[in-house]
N, C-alpha and C positions, 0 to 999 in steps of 0.2 A: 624131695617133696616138690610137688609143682609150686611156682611162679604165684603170687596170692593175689594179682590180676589176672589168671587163668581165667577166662571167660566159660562155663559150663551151664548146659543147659536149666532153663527156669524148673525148681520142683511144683508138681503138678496140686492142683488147689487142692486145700484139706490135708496136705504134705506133712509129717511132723519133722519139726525140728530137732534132731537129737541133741545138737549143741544148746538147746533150750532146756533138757529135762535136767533135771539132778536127780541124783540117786535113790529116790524114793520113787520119780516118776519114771525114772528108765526104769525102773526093777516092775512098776505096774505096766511100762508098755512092752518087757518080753516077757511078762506070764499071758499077757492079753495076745501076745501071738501065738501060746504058744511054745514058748519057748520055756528051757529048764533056766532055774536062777541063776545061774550061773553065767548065763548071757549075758546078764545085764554088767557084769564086770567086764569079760569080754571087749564090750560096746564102750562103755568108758573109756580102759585103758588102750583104747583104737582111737578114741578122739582126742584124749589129753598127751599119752604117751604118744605116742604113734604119728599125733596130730594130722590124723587123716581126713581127706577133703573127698574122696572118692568110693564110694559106697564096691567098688569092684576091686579095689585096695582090700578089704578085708580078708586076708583070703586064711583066718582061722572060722571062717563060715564056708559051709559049703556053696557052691555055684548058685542051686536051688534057693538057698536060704538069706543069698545075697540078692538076686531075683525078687525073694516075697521080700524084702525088707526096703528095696530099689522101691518096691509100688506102693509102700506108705510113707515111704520117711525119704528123710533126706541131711546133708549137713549143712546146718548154717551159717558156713565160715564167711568172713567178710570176701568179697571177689575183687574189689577196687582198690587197691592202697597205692600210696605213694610216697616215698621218703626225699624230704630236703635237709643238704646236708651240712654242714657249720663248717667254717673256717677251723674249727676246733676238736672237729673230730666226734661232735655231738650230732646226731641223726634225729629228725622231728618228722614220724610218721602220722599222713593223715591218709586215717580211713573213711572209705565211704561205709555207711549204715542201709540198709534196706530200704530205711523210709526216703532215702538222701540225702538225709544230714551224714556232716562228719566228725568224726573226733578224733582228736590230736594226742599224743604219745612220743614222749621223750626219751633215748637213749641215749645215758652220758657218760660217759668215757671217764677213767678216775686213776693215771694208772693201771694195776692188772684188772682194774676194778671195773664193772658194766650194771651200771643202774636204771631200770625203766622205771620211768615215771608214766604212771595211769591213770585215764579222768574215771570220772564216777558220773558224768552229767555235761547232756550237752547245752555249753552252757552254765551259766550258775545259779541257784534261787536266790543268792544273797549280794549285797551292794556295795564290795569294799572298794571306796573313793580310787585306790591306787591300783587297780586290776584289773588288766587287760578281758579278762573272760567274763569279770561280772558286767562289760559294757555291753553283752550281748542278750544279759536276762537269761532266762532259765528256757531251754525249748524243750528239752526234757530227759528225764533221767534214762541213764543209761541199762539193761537189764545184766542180772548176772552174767548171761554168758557174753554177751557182748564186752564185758569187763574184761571178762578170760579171755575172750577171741583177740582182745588187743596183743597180749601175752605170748600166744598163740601165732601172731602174724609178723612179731619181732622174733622171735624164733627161728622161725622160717626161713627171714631172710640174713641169719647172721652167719659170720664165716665161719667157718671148721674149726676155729681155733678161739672163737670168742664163744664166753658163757657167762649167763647172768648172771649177777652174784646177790643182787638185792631189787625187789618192790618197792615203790613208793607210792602210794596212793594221793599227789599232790597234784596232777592235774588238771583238768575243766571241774569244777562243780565242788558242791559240799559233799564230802563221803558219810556222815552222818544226814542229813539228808535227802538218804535213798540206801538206808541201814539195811533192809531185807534184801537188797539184791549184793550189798556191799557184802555182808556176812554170806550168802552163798558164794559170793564169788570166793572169799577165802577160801571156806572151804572147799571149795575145788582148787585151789591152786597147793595146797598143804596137804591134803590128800595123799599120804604115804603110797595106798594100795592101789588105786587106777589112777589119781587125780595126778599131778605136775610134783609133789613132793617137796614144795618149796618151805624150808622151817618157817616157822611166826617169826624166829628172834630176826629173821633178812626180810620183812614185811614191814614198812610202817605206814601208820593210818595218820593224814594230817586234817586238824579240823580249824575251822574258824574261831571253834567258841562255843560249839552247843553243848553246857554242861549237863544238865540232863539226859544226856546219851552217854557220856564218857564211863559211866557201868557196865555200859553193852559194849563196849571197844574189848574192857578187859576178859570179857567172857572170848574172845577171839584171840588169844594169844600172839597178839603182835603188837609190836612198839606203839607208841602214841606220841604225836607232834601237835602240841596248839600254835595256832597262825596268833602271837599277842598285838606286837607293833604300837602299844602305848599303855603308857606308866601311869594315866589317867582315864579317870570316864572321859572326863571333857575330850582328850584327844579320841581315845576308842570310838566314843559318837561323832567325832567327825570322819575318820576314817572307815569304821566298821558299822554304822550307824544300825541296820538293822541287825544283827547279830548281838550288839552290845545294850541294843534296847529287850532283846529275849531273859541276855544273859549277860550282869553287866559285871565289869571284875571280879567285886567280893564275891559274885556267887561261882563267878567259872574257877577262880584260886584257892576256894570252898571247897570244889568237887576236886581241884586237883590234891590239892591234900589229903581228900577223903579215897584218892584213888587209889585200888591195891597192885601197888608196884614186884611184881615177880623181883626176888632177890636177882641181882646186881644187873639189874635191868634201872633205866632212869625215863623220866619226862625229857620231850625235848620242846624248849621253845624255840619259836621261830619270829622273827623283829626285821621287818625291812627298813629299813635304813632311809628316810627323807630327808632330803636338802632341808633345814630350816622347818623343820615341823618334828619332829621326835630324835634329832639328833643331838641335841644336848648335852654337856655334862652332868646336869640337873638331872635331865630324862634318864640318864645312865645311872645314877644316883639310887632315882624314885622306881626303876624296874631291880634294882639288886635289893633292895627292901622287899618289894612285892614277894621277891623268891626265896627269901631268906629260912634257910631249912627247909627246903625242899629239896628232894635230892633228884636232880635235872641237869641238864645243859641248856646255853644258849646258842642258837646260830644265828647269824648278824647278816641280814639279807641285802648290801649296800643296793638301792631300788633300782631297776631295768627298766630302761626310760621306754615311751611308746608312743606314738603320733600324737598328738592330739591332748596328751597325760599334762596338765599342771604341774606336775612333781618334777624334782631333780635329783639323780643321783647323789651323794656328799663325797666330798673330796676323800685321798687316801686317809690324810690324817685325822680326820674326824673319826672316820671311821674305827683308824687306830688307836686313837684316846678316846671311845666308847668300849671300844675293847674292854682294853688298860684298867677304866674304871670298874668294867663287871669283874675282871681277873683278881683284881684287889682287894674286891667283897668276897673274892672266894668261890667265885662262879665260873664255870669250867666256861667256855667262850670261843664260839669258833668264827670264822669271818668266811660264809659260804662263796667258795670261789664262782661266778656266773658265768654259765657256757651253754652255747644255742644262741645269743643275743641275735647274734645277725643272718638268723631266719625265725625270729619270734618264735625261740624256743625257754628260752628261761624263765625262772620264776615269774607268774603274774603277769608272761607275753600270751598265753595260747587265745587261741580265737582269734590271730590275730591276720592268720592268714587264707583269705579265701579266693584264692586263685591268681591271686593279682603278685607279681613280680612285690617278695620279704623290704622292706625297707631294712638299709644295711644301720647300724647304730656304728658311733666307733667306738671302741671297746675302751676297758676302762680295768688298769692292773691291779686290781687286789684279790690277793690269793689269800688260802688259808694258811 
């Protein structure tokens, strides 16, 4: 596959995007050539499988038909990326976008294990006190294929012997808040017959809190992670303020109740860990209540500090007697190990780097 900085010619105005259609619109733009239905899988599985950048690449079209299809369309794969690399073996790609903007893309290393993390928005529309990305405001949502083309561009560049094994949708932005292009993007990535064929169950969608969408997650067959981070309103609105004033506990632990969990499938929460503001015994206490009969897990996000950020990490053992405590109620509890820090790639770093030489953090030993 060519280099996804390969410089190639601008497509000509009125151009279509193929990486833009889905499958209802690729299938109207090869009858509208012309073409038998059957092209339009074809066209797909050349873009997704194949992940092809060059319309002269195809060559289950003939010369002629690569020719008419050269003079209306084109693909619109990202041309500009760049990967900074971790101390740790974590890789945080930033792509450029068409319009200029970029968005960021995490690939982290887990043992056999390779997990990309995907934004959904450049940028974020919502305000959590302790995250890097919402300091940037929202410039704007990401489109389906642009979701995919992320996918698409770590692919590309990975070695012969690495292969992903799971999606995470916890990137830039809220993935419920930009659900229509979120729900196509899945679907083109789970897509058994042209699309990437990636199962739901190695797919998770993470949200801040919008309970009134958490119906539409499950209609998508993959996991679901709420971002909770406090065992109270009072704290929730100080950290999550707009989100929590939408949707404020009782009703998002409302909805998750109300949620239909596919057998032995679970919720997963997510809890970043503040020095001195949610890390409590107490706090540890009043979130194993909150959960109590729900059948979930926690992961324990000890916070990734960031220039500028008020907050502080919490020492090991805080951490580990917040554990302790959720393990005790009976709540299964992991302590998410952080990697990327020192190229603002970990949790609640992204956005954080725009050209300017990563500030280095110094790392901080808690594993799972």
């Amino acid at each position: 596959m060519p280099a996804a900085n390969d410089m190639r010619p601008a497509p000509t105005a009125g151009s279509t995007n193929l990486l833009a259609l889905d499958a209802a619109s690729a299938e109207r733009f090869a009858l509208g050539l012309g073409w038998p239905r059957y092209r339009t899988t074809q066209i797909l599985r050349w873009l997704y499988q194949q992940r092809g950048r060059d319309l002269d690449q195809m060559t289950n079209l003939s010369k002629a038909e690569r020719a008419d299809l050269a003079a209306v369309a084109h693909v619109g794969r990202s041309q500009d990326s760049r990967i900074l690399r971790s101390e740790d073996g974590t890789r945080k790609f930033l792509i450029r976008l068409d319009d200029g903007l970029a968005v960021e893309s995490v690939l982290i290393p887990e043992g056999r294990r390779l997990t990309l993390c995907l934004s959904t928005q450049v940028g974020c529309t919502l305000d959590c006190d302790f995250c890097l990305t919402g300091k940037m405001g929202l410039k704007r949502n990401l489109k389906a294929h642009e979701i995919v083309d992320q996918v698409l561009t770590v692919l590309d560049r990975l070695d012969r012997d690495e292969h992903l094994t799971s999606l995470v949708l916890m990137g830039m932005g809220e993935p419920l808040a930009n659900l229509d292009a979120v729900s196509d993007a899945i679907a083109r990535l789970t897509n058994e017959d042209w699309g990437l064929g990636i199962p739901g169950r190695r797919i998770t969608l993470s949200t801040a809190g919008l309970a009134s969408r958490l119906p539409d997650v499950a209609a998508l067959g993959v996991n679901l992670a709420i971002s909770l981070n406090a065992a109270t309103n009072a704290q929730r609105d100080r950290l999550m303020p707009a989100v929590n004033r939408l949707h404020p506990l009782d009703a998002l632990l409302a909805a998750c109740r109300a949620y239909p969990l596919p057998p032995r499938r679970r919720l997963t929460f997510e809890y970043v860990l503040l020095a001195g503001v949610n890390d409590a015994d107490q706090d540890a206490k009043r979130l194993a209540k909150l959960l109590r009969g729900l059948r979930c897990k926690v992961n324990l996000i000890p916070f990734n500090e960031f220039p500028g950020s008020p907050y502080r990490r919490p020492d090991d053992a805080t951490v580990l007697r917040f554990q302790a405590h959720l393990k005790q109620a009976g709540v299964d509890t992991f302590v998410r190990k952080s990697k990327g820090r020192d190229v603002l790639g970990a949790c609640g770093q992204l956005g954080g780097e725009r050209g300017q030489a990563p500030v280095v953090l110094t790392p901080v030993g808690v594993g799972c």
